[in-house]
N, C-alpha and C positions, 0 to 999 in steps of 0.2 A: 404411629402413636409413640410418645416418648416413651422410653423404660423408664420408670416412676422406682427411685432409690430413696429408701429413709436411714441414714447412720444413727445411731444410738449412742450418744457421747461427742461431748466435740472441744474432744483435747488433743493433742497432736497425730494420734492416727486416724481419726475423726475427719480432722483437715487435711490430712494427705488423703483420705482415701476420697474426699470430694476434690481435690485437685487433681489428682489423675485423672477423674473422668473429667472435668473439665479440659483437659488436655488433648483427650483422647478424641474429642469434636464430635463425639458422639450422641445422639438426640437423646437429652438424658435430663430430666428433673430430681433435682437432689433436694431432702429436707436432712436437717441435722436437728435433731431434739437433745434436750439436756434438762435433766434433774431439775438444776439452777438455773435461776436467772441466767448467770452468768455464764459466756464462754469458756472456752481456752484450757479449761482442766486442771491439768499441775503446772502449766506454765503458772496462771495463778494461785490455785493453792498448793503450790509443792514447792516451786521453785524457790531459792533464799530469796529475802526481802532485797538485801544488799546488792544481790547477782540482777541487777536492772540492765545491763546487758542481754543476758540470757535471754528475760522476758522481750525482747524485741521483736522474737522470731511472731509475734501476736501482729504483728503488720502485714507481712506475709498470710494471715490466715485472713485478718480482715477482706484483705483484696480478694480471698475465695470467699465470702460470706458476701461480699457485695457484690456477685458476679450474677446473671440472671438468671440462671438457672439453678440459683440456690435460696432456699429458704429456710433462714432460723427460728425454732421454738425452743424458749428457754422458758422454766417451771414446768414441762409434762415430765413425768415420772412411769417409767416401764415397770409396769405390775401393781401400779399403782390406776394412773389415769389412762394408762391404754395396755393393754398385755399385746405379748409377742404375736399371737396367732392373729391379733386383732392388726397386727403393722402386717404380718405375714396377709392376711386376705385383700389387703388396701394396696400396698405395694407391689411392686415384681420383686426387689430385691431388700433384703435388711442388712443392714452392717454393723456387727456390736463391736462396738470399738468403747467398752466403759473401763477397762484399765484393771486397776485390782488397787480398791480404795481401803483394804480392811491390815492389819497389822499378822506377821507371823510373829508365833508364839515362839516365848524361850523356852518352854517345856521341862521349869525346875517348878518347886515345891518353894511356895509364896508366893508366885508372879500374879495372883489374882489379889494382892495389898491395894489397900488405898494409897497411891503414891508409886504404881508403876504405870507407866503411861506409854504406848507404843509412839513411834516416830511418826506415823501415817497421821494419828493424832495430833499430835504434840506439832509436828509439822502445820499440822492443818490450824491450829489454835493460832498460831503467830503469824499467818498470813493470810488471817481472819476469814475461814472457811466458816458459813454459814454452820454448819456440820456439829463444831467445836469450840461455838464463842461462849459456851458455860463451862468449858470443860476446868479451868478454874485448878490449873496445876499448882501442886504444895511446891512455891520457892523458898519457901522458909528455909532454906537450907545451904549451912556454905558452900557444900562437897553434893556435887551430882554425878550418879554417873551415869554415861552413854556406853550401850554394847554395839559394840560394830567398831569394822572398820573401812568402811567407803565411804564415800561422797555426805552425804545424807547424815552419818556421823557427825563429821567436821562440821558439816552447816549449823548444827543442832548446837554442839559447843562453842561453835564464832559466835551465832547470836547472843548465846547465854554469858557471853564475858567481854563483846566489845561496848566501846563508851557511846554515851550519845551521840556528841561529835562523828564518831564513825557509822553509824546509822541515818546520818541527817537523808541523805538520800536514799532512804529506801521506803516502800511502802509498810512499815509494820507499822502496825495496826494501835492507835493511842493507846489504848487500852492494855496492850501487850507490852507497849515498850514502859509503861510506867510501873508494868508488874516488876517485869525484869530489873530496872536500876533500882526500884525500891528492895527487892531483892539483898537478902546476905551472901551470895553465894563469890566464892573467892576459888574455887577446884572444882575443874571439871574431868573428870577420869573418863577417857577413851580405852575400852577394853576389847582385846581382840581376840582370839581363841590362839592365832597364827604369831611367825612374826609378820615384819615390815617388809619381806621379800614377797608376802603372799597378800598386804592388804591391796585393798580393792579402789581405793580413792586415788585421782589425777593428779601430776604432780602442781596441776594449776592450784586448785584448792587446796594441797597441804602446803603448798609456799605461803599461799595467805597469813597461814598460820604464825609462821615467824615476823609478820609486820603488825601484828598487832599491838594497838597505842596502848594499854594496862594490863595485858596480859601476854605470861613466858610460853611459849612451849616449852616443854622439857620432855627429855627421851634421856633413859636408861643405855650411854654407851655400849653396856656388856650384850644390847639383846640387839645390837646391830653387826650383822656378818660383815667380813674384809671385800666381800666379791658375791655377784649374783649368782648363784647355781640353780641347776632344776631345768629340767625342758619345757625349754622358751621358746615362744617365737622370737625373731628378730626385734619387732615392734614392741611385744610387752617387757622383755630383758629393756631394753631401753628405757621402757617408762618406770621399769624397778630398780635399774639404777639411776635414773634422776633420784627418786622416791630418798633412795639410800644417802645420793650425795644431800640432799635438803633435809632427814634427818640430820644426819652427821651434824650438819651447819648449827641445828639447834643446840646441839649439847654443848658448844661454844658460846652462847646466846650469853649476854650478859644481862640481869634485871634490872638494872638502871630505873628502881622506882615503879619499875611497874606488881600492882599487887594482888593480880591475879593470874592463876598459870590453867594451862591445860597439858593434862599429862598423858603422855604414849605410851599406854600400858598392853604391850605386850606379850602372848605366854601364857593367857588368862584366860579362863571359863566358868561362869558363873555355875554354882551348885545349888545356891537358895539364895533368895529371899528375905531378908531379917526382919521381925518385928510380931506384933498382935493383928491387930486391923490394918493396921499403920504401918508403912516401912521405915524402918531405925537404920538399916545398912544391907548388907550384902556379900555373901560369901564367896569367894573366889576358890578356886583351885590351879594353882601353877601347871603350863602344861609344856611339852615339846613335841615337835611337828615330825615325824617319821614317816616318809612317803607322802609327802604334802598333808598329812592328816595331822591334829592335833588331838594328844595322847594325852591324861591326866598323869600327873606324877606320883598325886596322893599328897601333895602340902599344899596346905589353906591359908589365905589368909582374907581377914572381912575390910572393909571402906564403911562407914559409919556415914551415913547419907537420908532421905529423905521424900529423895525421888532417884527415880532409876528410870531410862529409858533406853528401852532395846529399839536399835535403827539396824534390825538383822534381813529385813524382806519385808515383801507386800506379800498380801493374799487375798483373796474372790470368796465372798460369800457364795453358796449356789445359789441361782434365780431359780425360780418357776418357768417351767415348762423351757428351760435352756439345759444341755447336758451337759454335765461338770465330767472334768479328769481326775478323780481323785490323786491320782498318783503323780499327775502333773501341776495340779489346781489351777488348768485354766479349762476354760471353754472346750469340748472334746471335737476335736475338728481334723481334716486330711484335708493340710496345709492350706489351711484358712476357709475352706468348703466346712461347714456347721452341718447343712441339708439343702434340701432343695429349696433356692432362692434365699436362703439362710449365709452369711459369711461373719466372718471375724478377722478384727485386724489389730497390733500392738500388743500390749502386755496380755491382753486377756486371751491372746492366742499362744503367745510364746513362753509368756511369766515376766517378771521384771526385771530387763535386763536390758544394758546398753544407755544411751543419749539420746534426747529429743530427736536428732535426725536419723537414727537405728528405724525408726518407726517409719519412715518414709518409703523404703522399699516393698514394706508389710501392705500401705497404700495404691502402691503401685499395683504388687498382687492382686488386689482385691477387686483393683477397677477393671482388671483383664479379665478376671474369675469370671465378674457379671456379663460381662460384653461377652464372652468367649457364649458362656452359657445363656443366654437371656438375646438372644438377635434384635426383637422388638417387644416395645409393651405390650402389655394387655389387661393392665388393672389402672385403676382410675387416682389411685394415689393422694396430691396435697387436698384436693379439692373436699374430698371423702373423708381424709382425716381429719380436716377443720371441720366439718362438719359433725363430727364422734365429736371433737373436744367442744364444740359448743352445744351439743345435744347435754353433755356431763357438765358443763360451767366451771369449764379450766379455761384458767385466765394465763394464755402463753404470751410469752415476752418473745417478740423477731425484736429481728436488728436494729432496725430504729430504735426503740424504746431502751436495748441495750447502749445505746449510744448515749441515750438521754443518761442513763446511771454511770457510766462512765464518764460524761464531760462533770458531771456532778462531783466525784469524785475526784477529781483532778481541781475543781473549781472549789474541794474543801481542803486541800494539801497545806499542812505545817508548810513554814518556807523552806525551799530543798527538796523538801518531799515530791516524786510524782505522783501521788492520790493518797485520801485517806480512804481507807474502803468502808462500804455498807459491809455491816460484818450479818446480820441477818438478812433473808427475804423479806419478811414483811417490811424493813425500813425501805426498803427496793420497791415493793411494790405502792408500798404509802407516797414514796417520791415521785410515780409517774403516776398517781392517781391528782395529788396536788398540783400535776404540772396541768392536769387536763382541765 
């Protein structure tokens, strides 16, 4: 009898961890459930609109989703439309691969204003996550600023200050892209606690930074070191002095017309929050890095703004009846083992750290764990569970039907564009109920 596997999430450890056993040739029936209709996780809501490259790796997962041994349900919801014990008595094995979709806190005094809005959000809102299409952020505002300094950062401020033209190819969302250019906004402040020796973004995306069509980067010469110090590896010294040498390049930048900048602030740590209900600005405190830690100096000073978005980390609600790490905030596991017949793989094991393909060895793990542990089945698995979801009158979406909202999709694209997306489920579900 096959081992009967159900993954929970099917965003990239989701598909790696049905890929390895697909690999591993072993007699294995896999289901992948998801929240959403849709696939693919933060390849689609996380990843930038722009970065249409990146999202490719979604071909590679398709070809596991089309493979026989696999079955997609998208619309069931864990703790919702089926609890864990309920996958755990129908399956041999479970795989929670759902990531960490919630925002970590800045933990000053105002961050709960009208007009601070985390990244995970704010991310999710512009590459039309069901999740966050009322989320309905104040752009009234010239000056925003962004805390962080990685990856996610950058994306957060490219969006918010390149032109139309420079967007033609991406998926953002109509809706989103007409908020942004109707938008006042002319500064975007990137604020880092560290300097630039210690931030956290590739020097692929901070290069971008210097070719944008109306807007400067600009960096503070004085808060850039002569030389990389601090123990390094070989690899990351190298990616910090690229980092160094592509700063530097900025401060030479000439504006040539262009009338909006994004600025490399750092030395910085946010204290408060400014405003009543509303955020009016935000207080800083100057700091210096002593033993790679960032130290407050004791001088302030505020950015008068309107919205603020901290892009400093993700974090995991607790589930029911799943065991949280407090002090880790992920999933409480020995090295991806949850319990019996129970696994975890990707951020919600490790935390959010690393690239789309970080998560493919977490996969691998995972598909050994079962097999190691699990020789043959002995639970009745897809069969059983379609049978719970249509006993309850949950209406899942498999692959086909996903397919259908995706040719759809692409078949309502501005010209350039590769898809406009359904930014709600119900217009998803409206669309293949029409089509029937």
């Amino acid at each position: 009898m096959s081992i009967s596997i159900v993954i929970v999430g099917s965003g990239p450890s989701g598909f790696y961890v049905a890929e390895a056993l697909i690999k591993s040739e072993a007699d294995v029936s896999i289901d992948i459930i998801d929240r959403l209709p849709t696939p693919y996780g933060l390849i689609r809501g996380g990843v930038a609109p722009d970065h249409q490259s990146t999202k490719r790796v979604t071909r590679a997962y398709e070809r596991t989703a089309l493979n026989e041994k696999v079955r997609y349900y998208g619309n069931v919801e864990l703790g919702k439309d089926v609890s864990l014990d309920e996958l755990r008595a129908t399956y041999d094995a479970v795989v929670l691969t759902i990531g960490m979709p919630g925002d970590s806190k800045l933990g000053v005094p105002g961050e709960d204003k009208d007009g601070v809005i985390g990244s995970a959000a704010f991310v999710g809102w512009y590459n039309g996550h069901p999740d966050f299409r009322n989320l309905d952020p104040n752009l009234e505002s010239e000056k925003v600023v962004v805390i962080g300094n990685g990856n996610v950062a950058i994306d957060v401020a490219r969006v918010l200050v390149k032109t139309p033209a420079e967007m033609t190819e991406a998926d953002l969302p109509r809706h989103v892209s007409d908020a942004i250019q109707a938008s006042p906004i002319n500064d975007v402040y990137m604020v880092g606690r560290r300097g630039p020796v210690e931030a956290k973004f590739t020097n692929v995306e901070l290069r971008e930074m210097g070719n944008l069509k109306n807007a400067l980067a600009i960096v503070d010469p004085a808060d850039l070191p002569d030389e990389v110090t601090g123990d390094w590896s070989d690899r990351d010294r190298r990616l910090r002095e690229r980092n160094l040498e592509s700063l530097r390049g900025f401060t030479s930048a000439s504006r040539d017309g262009k009338q909006k900048s994004v600025h490399f602030t750092f030395y910085a740590q946010p204290v408060e929050v400014l405003g009543d209900e509303k955020v009016t600005g935000i207080r800083l405190e100057k700091t210096e890095v002593i033993d790679g830690r960032a130290k407050g100096t004791g001088e302030f000073f505020d950015i008068a703004c309107r919205l603020v978005i901290p892009a400093i980390g993700y974090a995991l609600e607790p589930l029911q009846d799943v065991p949280f790490d407090e002090s880790t905030g992920t999933i409480r596991n020995d090295d991806g083992r949850v319990d019996d017949g129970v696994y975890v793989a990707g951020w919600a094991k490790r935390g959010p750290t690393g690239v789309i393909g970080t998560n493919k060895p977490d996969g691998k793990a995972a598909a050994e764990q079962i097999l190691e542990d699990i020789p043959s089945g002995v639970k009745s698995g897809r069969g059983e569970f379609e049978t719970l979801l249509k006993s309850r009158d949950v209406r899942w979406i498999d692959f086909e039907a996903w397919q259908r909202i995706d040719a759809a999709e692409v078949a309502n694209a501005p010209p350039g564009s590769p898809r406009e997306k359904f930014v709600t489920t119900e217009d998803m579900l409206n669309l293949l109920a029409d089509a029937k």
